[in-house]
N, C-alpha and C positions, 0 to 999 in steps of 0.2 A: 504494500500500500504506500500511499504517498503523503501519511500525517504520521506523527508522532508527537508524545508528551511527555514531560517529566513524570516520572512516577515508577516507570518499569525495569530492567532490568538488562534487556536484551539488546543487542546490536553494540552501539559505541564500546569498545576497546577504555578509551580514555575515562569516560564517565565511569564504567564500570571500576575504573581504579579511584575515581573519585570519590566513589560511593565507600570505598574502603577508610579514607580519609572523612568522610561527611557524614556518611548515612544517606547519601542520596545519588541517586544516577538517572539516566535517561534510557527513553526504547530510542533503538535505530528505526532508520528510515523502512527495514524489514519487518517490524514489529506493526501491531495492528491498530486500526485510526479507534481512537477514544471516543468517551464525550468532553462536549467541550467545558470542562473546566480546567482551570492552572490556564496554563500555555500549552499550546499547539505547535507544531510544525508543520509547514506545508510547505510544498516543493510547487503548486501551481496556482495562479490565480482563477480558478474554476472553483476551488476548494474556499474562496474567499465565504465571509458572511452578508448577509443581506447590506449592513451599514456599519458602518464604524465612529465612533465619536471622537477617535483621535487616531492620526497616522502620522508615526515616527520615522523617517526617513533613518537610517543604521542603528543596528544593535551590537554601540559600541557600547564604553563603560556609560555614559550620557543617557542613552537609546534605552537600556539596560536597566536603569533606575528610575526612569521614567516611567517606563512599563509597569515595575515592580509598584511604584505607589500610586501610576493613576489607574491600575488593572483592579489596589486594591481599595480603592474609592468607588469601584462599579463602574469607571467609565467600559465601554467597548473597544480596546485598544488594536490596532495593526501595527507591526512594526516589521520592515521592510528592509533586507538584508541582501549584499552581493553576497557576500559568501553563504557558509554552510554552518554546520556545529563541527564545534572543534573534535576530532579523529583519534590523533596522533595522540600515541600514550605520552610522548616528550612535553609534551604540553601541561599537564599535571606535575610531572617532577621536577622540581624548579632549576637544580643543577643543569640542564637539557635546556635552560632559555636561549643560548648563541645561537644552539642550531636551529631557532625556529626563523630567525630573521634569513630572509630570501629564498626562503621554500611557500607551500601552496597554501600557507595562511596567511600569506602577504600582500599585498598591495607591490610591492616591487618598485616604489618608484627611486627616485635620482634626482637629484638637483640639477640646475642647468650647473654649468662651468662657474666655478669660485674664482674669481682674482687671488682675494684673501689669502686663497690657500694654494696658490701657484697653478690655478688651473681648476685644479681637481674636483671631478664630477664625486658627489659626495654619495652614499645610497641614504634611502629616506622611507625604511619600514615605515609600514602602518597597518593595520591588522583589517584583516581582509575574514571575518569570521565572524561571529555571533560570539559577543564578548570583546571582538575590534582589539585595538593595541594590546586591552590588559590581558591578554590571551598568551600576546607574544613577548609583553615586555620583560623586565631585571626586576620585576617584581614588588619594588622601592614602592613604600606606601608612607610618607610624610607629611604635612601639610607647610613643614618651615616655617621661616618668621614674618609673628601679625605685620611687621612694617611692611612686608611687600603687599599685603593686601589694603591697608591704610593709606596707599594710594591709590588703591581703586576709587569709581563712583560712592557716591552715601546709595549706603544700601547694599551691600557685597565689602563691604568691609571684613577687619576678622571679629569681631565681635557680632555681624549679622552672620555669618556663614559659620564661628564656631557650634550652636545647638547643631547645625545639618552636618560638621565632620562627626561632632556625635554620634548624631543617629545613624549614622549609617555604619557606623562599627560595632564591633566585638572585640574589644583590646584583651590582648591577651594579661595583661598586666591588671583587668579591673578597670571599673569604671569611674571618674570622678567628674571634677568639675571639667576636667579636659579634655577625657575620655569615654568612649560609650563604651557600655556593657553590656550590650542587647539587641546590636545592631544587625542587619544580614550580611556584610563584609566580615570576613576573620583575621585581625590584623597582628600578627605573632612579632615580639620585641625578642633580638635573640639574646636581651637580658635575662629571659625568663627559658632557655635550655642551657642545656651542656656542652651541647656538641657541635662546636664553631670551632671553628680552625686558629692552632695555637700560634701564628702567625699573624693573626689579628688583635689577639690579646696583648703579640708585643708591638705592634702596630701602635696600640691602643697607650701603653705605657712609654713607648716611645712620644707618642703628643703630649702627655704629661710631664715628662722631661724637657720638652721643649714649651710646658708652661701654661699648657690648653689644659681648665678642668675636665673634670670626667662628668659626662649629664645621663641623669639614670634614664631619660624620656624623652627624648626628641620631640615627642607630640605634646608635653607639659607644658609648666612654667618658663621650662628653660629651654629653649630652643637650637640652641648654638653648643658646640664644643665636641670632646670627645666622646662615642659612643656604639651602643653595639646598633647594626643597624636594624628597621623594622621593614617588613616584608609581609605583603597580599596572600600568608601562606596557612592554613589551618593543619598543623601535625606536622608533616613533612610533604603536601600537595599544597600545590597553590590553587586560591580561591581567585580565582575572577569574576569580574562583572557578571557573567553568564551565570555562574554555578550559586554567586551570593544573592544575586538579585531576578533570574529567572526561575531558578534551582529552587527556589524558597518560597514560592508562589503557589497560593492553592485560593481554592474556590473563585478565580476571576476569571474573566476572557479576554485572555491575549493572544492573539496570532502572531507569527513570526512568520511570515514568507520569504524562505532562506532561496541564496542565488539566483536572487533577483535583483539586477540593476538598474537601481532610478533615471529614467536621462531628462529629467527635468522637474519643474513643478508647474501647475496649470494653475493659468489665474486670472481671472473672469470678473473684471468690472471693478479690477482694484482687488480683488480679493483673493489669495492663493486655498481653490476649493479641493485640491488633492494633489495627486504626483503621477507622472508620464512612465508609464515602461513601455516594453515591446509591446505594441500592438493595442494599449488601452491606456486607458487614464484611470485610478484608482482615487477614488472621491471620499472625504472628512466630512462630517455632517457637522463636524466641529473647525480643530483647529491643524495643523500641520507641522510637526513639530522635526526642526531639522537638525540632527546630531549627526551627521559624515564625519565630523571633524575638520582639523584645520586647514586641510587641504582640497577636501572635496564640500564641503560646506561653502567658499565659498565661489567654487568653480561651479556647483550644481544651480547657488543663486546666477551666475553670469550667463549660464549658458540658456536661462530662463529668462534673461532681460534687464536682471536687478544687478547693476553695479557700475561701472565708469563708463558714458554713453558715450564718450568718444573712441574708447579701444571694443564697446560690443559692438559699432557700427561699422568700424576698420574690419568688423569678421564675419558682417551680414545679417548680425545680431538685431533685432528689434527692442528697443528700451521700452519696459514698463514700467521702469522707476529708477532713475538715474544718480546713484549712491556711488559717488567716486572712492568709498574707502574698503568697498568690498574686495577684499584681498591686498589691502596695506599693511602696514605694518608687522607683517611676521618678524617674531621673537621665536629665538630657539636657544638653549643651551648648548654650549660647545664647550666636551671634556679631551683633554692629552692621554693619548696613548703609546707610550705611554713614561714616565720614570720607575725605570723597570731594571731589577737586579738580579744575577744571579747567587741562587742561592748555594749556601753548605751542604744540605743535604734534601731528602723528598722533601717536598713541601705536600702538607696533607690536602687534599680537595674539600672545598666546603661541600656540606649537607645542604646549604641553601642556593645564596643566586651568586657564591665566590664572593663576595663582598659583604663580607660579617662583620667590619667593622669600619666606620667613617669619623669626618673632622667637619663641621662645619664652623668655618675660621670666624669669629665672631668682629663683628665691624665696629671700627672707631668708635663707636656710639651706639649706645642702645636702642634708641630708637631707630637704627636704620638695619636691614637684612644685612645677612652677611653676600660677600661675594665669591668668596672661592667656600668650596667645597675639596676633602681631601680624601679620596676611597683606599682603600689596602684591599688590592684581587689577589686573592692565593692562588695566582694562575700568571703567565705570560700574556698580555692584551697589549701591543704593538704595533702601530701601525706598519701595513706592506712598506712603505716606501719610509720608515726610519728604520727599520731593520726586521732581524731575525735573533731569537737567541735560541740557544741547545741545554739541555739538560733543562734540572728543577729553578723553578725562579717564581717570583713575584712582585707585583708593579702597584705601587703608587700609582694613582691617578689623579691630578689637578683639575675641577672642571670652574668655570666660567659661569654663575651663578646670575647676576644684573648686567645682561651683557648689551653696550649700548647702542650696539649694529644692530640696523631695520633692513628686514625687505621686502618678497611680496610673492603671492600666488597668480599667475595670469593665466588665461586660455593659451594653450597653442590652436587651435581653432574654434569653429563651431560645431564641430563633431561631439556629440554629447558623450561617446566614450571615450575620448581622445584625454589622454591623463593632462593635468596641468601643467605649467611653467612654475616651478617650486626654483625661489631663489629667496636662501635666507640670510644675501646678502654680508656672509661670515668676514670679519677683520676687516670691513669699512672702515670703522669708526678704530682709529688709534689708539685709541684708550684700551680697547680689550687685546689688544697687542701685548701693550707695556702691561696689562693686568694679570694676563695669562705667562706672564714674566715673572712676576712678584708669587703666583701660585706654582709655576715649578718649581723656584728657588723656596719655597715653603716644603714643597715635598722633596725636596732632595736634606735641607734640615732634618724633618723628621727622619728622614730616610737612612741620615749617616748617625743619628742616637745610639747613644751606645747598647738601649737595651734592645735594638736590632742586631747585635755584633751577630749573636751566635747564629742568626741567619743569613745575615750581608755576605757575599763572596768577593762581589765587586756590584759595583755601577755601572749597568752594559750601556745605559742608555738616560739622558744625553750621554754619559760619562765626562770627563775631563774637559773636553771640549766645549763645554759650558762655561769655564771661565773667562773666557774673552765674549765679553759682549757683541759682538760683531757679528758670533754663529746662532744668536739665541732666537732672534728672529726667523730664520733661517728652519731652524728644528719646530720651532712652534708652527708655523703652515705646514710641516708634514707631520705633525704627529696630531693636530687638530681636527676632531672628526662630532660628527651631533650627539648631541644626548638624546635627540629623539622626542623631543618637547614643545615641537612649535603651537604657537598660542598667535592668538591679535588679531586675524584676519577677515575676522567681522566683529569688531570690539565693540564693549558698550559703551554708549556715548555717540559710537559715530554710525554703526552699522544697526543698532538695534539700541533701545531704551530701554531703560530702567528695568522693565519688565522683561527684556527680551525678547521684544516685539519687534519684526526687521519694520524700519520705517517706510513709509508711502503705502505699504501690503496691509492689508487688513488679513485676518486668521491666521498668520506666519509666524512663527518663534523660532530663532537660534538657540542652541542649548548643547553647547558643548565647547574644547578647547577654542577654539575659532573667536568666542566673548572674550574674554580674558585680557583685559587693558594691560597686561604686565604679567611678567612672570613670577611665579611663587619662588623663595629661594631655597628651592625644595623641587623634588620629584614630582610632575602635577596632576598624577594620576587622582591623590587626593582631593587636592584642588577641583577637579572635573567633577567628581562625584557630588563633595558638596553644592554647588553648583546646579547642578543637575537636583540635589536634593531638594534646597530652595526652589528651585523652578518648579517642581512640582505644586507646589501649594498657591505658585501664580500660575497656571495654569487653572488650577483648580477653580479659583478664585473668578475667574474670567478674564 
């Protein structure tokens, strides 16, 4: 048959090891069509229901939470997915996250050509799956510090969005003023196991030496400094968007009509009344709710009419609503791959996602986020074109946290499948040159601690060669690669209001990375969620 629901047992490989980890799994697409309650899968639009009250264009992490609280408000929910459910047992065991970027749960795209970085075409995952990026990401679940949200709009501050990181978790540490304890997310601090890799413990003692306190909570009071890190992972499986917020759903109606691609949105009088596939239009009795993310979010607006009327006309484009900021501003994260040493002896593999323990450098001032961040991978991560290393090692990593280079998502045509022009415009702006300066020369500190000795062998990389300022520039464009974070691209304020209402549209909301006036200085997988969590209740609201 061609539906499936949560609740069964049979078909998916991966769920079924989830279910070992959760208490819960999925039928394959083999297994037999239900009734309709929880969530559905459906492989065609024939299968669709008479009406819908709401239609979410991707079931990312956004898509995903959206579902889970307007599905259990009684709305009628659709949500409309290129890809499939996630398969692959590597998907589940968090160690297995490398190998899932540039296989069949991707997106696969590329940056055009960087300057910045001497040319080079960057790759630019994005999760191509029910569950979207947090399927395939490093798993990092933070929210980082209120300052980078206190320059958001009023209203998405961190004080308006900290209730919704609550509630959408399950901290493994308990729940307080900071933390939820009840949430459908499972969010595991690996302060609370054993079994992390002793390379990170002297990682960890190493930043203490060089004078960084130790913070028991990343998601606490304290935000900044040294700590073990936390991860999207319940037991030793990781929980994504899919498993937390689809997985957990009982008595609603939600449809998910997996691998199918949206190639636009219809909109009729001012009003976007549903979304375009092959061969039909799929119609909202409500509202239309667009989670693709930062990239296709807001290509799927341009390709529909809505963004700078001067570049949709150069491509034959008809303007419905002339919104020059759709697709400005991308923000992304950009980390070094890597300051990387070899070591004395094996170095053990982490149990989780290799990075069991981090530094976020805390910034002149309390009120402002930090900017560098500082990972210990108990693994080799280097980039192709700074080198290679042989035998056991492991790498520091510098990443670039308030990075102050803008750039942009454009159409390469009017082809509604034709992927977009992704340029996150990396090492424009000077400043994150000389900044991603100041965060090697910080991890090569930590790095040369003494309570690293009995691991250090040497410095492969930069190595020695760092002393003379001249090469340092030089190593930072090749060792610089994404974090995999871009945000802005339909920000609030310029692309959508308050509410997250795209402007000139009537029934249209954004709601995912793509709002996001600024980067968190953190992982923003959390970020999205809450987000997304608030959005539900203005939705709700009307």
């Amino acid at each position: 048959m061609d539906s499936m629901a949560y609740g069964g047992r049979s078909g998916l490989g991966r769920r079924e090891a989830l279910a070992v980890g959760s208490g819960l799994a999925l039928s394959g697409f083999s297994g037999p069509a239900v009734a309709a309650t929880g969530v559905r899968f459906l492989r065609s639009a024939e299968q669709l229901r008479a009406a819908y009250d709401i239609v979410i264009v991707g079931a990312g992490s956004a898509g995903c939470v959206l579902a889970h609280r307007l599905g259990r408000a009684g709305r009628r929910v659709l949500v409309i997915e290129a890809g499939g459910p996630a398969t692959l047992p590597a998907v589940a065991d968090p160690p297995q996250w490398p190998t899932l970027s540039g296989g069949p749960l991707d997106w696969r795209y590329a940056t055009v050509p960087q300057p910045g970085l001497g040319g080079r075409v960057v790759p630019y995952p994005r999760g191509k799956v029910v569950g979207g990026s947090s399927i395939i990401n490093a798993l990092a679940y933070q929210a980082g510090h209120p300052a980078a949200y206190d320059r958001w709009p009023e209203g998405w501050r961190h004080a308006d969005l900290l209730p919704f990181f609550r509630r959408a978790e399950t901290f493994s540490g308990g729940g307080d003023a900071w933390r939820g304890g009840d949430g459908p997310l499972h969010v595991l601090s690996l302060a609370d196991v054993e079994d992390r890799t002793p390379v990170a413990a002297s990682f960890l003692a190493a930043a203490r030496e060089r004078g960084f306190a130790m913070t028991a909570d990343l998601g606490g009071a304290v935000t900044t400094g040294a700590a073990w890190n936390q991860l999207s992972v319940r037991g030793h499986v990781r929980d994504d968007a899919a498993t937390a917020f689809l997985g957990r759903l009982e008595g609603a109606d939600v449809d998910v009509l997996v691998e199918t691609q949206v190639l636009g949105l219809a909109i009729e009088s001012g009003r976007c009344v549903g979304v375009r596939i092959a061969g039909r239009v799929l119609r909202s009795e409500g509202e239309v709710l667009l989670c693709a993310g930062a990239v296709d979010s807001p290509r799927l607006l341009m390709v529909s009419g809505i963004g700078p009327a001067d570049a949709l006309r150069a491509l034959g484009i008809g303007t419905a609503v002339d919104l020059p900021e759709v697709g400005q501003h991308l923000q992304d994260h950009l980390l070094l791959a890597g300051v990387a040493y070899r070591a004395r002896r094996a170095v053990a593999r982490s149990h989780y996602n290799h990075a069991d323990a981090l530094l976020y450098v805390p910034a002149a001032r309390d009120d402002e986020p930090p900017e560098h961040l500082v990972m210990c991978l108990s693994l080799p991560f280097v980039q192709p074109a700074v080198g290679a290393i042989e035998g056991p090692a492991y790498t520091l990593v510098p990443c670039l946290m308030q990075p102050r280079s803008r750039g942009s998502v454009r159409l390469a045509s009017a082809d509604p499948r034709a992927p977009a022009l992704i340029d996150p415009g990396y090492l424009t702006e000077p400043g994150d040159l000389a900044s991603l300066v100041e965060a090697v020369s910080l991890a090569r500190e930590i790095g040369a601690a003494a309570a690293l000795d009995d691991w250090r062998l040497e410095e492969a990389f930069p190595g020695p060669g760092w002393a003379d300022p001249a090469t340092r520039p030089e190593f930072i464009r090749r060792a610089a690669r994404s974090f995999h974070h871009p945000v802005g691209t339909c920000r609030l304020g310029a692309v959508v209001d308050a509410a997250l209402r795209v402007r000139g549209v009537a029934g249209l909301r954004v709601v995912d990375a793509s709002v996001l006036p600024g980067l968190p200085s953190a992982m923003i997988n959390a970020a999205v969620t809450a987000v997304a969590e608030r959005a539900s209740g203005l939705v709700l609201a009307g």
